[in-house]
C-alpha positions as CSV (number, residue, x, y, z in Angstrom):
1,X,-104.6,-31.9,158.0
2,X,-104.7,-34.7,155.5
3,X,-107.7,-33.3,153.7
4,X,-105.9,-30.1,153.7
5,X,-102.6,-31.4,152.1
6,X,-104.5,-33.5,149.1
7,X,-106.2,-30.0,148.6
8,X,-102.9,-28.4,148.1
9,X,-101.0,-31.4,146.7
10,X,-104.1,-31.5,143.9
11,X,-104.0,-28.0,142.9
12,X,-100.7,-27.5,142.4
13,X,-100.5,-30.9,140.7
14,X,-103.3,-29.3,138.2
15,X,-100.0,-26.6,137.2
16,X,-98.0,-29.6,136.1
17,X,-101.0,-30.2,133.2
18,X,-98.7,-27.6,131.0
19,X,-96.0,-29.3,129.5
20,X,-93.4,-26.1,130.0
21,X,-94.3,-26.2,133.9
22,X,-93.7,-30.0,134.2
23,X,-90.8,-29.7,132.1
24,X,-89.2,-27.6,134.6
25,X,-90.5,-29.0,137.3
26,X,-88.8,-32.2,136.1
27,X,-85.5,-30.8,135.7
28,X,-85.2,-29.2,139.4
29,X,-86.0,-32.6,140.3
30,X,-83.9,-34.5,138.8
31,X,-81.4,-31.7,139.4
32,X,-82.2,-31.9,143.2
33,X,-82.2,-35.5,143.8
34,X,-79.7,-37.4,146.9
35,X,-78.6,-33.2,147.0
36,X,-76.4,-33.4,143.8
37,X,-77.0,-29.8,143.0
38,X,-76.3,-28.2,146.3
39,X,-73.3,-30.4,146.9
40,X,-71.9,-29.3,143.1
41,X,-72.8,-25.7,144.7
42,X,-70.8,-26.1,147.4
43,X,-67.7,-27.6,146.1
44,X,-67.5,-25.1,143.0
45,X,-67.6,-22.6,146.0
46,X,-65.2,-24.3,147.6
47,X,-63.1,-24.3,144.7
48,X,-63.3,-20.5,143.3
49,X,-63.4,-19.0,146.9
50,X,-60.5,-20.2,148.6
51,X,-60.3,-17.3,151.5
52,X,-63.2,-19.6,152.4
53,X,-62.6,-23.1,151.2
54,X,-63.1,-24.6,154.5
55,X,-66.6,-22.4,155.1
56,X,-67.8,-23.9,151.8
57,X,-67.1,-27.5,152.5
58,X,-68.4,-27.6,156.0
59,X,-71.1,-26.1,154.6
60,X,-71.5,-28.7,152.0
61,X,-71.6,-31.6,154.9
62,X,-73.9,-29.8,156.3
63,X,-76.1,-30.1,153.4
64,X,-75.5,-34.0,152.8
65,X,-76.2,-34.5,157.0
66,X,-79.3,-32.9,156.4
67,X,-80.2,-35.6,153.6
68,X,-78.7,-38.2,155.6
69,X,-81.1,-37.3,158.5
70,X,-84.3,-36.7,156.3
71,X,-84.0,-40.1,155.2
72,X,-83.5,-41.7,158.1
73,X,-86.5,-40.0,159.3
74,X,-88.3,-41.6,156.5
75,X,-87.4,-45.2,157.6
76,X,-88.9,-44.3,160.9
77,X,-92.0,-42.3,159.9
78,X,-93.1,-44.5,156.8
79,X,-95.5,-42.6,155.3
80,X,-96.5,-43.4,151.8
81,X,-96.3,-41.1,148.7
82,X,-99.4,-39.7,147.5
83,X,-101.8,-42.0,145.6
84,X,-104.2,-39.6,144.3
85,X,-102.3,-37.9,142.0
86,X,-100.5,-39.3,139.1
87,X,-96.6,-38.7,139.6
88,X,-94.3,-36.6,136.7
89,X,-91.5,-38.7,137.9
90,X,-90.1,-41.7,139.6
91,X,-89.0,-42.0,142.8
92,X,-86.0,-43.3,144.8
93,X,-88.1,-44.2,147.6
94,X,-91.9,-45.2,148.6
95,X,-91.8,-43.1,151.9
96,X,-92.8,-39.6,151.5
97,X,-92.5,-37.7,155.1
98,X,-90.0,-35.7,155.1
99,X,-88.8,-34.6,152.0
100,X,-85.2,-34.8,151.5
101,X,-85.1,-32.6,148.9
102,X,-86.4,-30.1,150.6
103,X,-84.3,-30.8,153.6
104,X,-80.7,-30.7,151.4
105,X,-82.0,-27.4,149.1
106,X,-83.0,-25.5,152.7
107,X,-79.8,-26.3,154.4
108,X,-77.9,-25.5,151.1
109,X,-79.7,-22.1,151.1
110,X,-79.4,-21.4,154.6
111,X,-75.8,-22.3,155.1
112,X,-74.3,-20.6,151.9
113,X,-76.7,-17.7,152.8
114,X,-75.1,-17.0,156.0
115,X,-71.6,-17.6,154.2
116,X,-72.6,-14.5,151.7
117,X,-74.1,-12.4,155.1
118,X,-70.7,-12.8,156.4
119,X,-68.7,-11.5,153.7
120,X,-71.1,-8.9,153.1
121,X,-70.6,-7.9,156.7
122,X,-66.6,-7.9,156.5
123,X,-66.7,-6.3,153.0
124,X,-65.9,-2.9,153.5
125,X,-68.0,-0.8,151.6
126,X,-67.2,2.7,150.1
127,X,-69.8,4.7,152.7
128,X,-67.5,3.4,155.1
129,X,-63.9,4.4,154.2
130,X,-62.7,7.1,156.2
131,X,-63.3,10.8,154.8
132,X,-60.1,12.9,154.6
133,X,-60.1,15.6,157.1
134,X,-60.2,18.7,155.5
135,X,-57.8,21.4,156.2
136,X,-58.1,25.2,155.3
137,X,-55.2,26.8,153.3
138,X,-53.5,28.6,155.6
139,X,-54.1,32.2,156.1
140,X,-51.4,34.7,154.6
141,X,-49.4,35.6,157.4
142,X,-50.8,38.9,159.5
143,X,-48.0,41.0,159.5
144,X,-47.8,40.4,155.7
145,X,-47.3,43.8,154.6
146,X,-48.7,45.1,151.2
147,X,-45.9,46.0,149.0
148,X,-44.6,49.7,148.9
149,X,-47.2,51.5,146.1
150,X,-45.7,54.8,145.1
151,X,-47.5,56.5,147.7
152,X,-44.5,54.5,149.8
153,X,-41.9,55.5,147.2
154,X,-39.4,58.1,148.4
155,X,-39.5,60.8,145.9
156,X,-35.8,60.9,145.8
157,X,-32.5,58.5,146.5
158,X,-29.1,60.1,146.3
159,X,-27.1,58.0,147.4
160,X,-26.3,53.8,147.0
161,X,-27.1,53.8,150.6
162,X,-31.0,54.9,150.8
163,X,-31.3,52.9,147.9
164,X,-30.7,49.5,149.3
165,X,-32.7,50.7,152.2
166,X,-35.7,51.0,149.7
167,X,-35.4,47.8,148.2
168,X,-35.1,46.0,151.6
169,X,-39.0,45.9,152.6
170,X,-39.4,44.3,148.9
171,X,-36.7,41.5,149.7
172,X,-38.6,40.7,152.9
173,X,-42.2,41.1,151.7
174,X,-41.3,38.7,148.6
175,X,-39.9,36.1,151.0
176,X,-42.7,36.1,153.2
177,X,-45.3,35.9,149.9
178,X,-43.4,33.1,149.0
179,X,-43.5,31.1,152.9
180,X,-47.4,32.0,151.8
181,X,-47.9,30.3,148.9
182,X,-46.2,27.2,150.0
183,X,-48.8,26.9,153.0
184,X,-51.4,24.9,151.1
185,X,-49.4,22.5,150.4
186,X,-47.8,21.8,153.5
187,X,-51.1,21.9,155.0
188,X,-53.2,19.4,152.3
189,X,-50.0,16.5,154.0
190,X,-52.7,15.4,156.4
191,X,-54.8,15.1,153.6
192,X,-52.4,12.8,151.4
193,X,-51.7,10.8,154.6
194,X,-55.4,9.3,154.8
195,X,-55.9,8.6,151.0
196,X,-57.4,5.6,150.9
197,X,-54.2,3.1,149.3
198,X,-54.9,0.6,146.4
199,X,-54.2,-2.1,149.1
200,X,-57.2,-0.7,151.2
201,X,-59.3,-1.2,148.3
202,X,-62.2,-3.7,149.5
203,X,-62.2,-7.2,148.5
204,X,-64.5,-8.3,145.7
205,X,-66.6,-11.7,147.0
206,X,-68.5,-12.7,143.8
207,X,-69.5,-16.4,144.9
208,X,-70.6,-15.5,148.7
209,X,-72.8,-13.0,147.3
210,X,-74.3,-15.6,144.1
211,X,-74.8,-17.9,146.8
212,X,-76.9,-15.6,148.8
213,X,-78.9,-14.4,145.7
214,X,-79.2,-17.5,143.6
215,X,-79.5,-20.3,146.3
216,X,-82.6,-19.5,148.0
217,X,-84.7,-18.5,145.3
218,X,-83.1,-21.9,143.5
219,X,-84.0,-23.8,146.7
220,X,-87.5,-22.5,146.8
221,X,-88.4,-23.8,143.5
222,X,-86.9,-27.1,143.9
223,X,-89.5,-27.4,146.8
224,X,-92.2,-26.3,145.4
225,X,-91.1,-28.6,141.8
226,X,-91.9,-32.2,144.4
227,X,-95.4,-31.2,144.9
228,X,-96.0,-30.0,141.0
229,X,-94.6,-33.7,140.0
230,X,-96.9,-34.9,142.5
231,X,-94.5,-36.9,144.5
232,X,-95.0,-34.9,147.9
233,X,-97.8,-33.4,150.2
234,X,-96.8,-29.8,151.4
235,X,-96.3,-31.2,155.3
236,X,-93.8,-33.4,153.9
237,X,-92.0,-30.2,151.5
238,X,-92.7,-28.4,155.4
239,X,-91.2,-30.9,157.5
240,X,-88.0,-31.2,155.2
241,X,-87.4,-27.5,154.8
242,X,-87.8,-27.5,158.7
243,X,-84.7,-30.2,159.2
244,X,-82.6,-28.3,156.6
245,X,-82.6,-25.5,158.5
246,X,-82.0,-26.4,161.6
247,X,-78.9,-28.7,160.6
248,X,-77.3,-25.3,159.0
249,X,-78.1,-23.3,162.1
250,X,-77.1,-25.8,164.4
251,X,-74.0,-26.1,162.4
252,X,-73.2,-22.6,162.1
253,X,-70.8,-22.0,164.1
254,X,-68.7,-25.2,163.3
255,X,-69.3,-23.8,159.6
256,X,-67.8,-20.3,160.0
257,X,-64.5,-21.8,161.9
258,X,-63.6,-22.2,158.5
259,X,-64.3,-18.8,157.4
260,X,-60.8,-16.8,157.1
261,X,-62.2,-13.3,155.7
């Protein structure tokens, strides 16, 4: 196992040879160290999200326990940093196993993760709004009669009398064209009662879902930056990314109590 890890410690050491690579590498670092950056992440979440402030801060003391624990397993275990390999930075600490900043980046990533899977979850999206039940215009009424055509027309009226006779199938076929043509719209009223409202309209959760796309690519690199500086064997990136994510699992549910959407 130790052969193993110098293998893999010393090749990926050998990446830190170009100055752009170490550069970077440097700067997740530095960026990662005692957790600064996840705890930043957290409390800006905190701070622009507050349907789920208390999510985001129990969350973020999930992520410093995880440091806290890492480096208390470090005081236990003792193991010392690799000597082979010429270090891109300086340490806090001699003791190597676990990392810690694995440990803080994987439970940043895996407890803002689930914060983002959760929103996504109660977000309503648009393939799930309700489709309008559709209603056929009512058909013209059956005993609709066609209006008199001169084949109806009496060839003669001579007196007042016949004539309003005449004209009253007219009166009573123009009422009942009119009771026709307002039958669409009393029938499209089911239709205006299910339109989605403005108020329906599902919530926008933009810092959930950057923390589900940015964090655990982000988190990945700032492990994989403590072997390129040289400062950790893969066991102790393993070990660390291990503890992180069981601290945010194990605190998920105390976590999500402060989730109100």
């Amino acid at each position: 196992m130790d052969h193993l890890d110098d293998r893999i410690l010393s090749a990926l050491r050998a990446y830190g040879g170009d100055p752009r690579v170490a550069g970077a590498a440097r700067a997740l670092s530095w960026a990662g160290e005692h957790g600064a950056l996840w705890l930043a992440a957290g409390f800006a979440g905190a701070a622009v999200d507050g349907a789920r402030r208390g999510a985001w801060l129990r969350g973020t003391a999930l992520t410093a326990g995880a440091h806290l624990v890492s480096m208390g397993v470090k005081r236990v275990v003792r193991r010392p940093r690799p000597a082979h390999v010429v270090p891109l930075v300086r340490t806090a600490g001699r003791h190597s196993f676990p990392s810690s900043h694995a440990a803080s980046a994987t439970a940043a990533a895996v407890a803002f993760g689930m914060l983002g899977a959760r929103a996504a979850r109660r977000t309503p999206g648009a393939s799930m709004t309700r489709p309008a039940p559709t209603t056929d215009p009512a058909p013209a009424a059956s005993g609709t009669r066609p209006a008199p055509g001169p084949a109806h027309t009496p060839r003669a009226l001579s007196t007042p009398r016949a004539a309003r006779s005449a004209d009253a199938p007219r009166a009573a076929d123009a009422r009942r064209a009119a009771r026709t043509a307002d039958a669409p719209r009393t029938a499209d009223a089911p239709r205006a009662a299910h339109a989605p409202r403005a108020a329906d309209a599902p919530r926008t959760a933009p810092a959930p879902r950057a923390a589900r796309l940015v964090l655990p690519p982000l988190a990945a690199a700032v492990c994989l930056s403590r072997m390129v500086v040289g400062v950790h064997y893969p066991s102790d990136v393993a070990a660390g990314a291990v503890l992180g994510a069981l601290t945010a699992r194990l605190g998920a549910r105390w976590m999500r109590g402060g989730a109100h959407a």
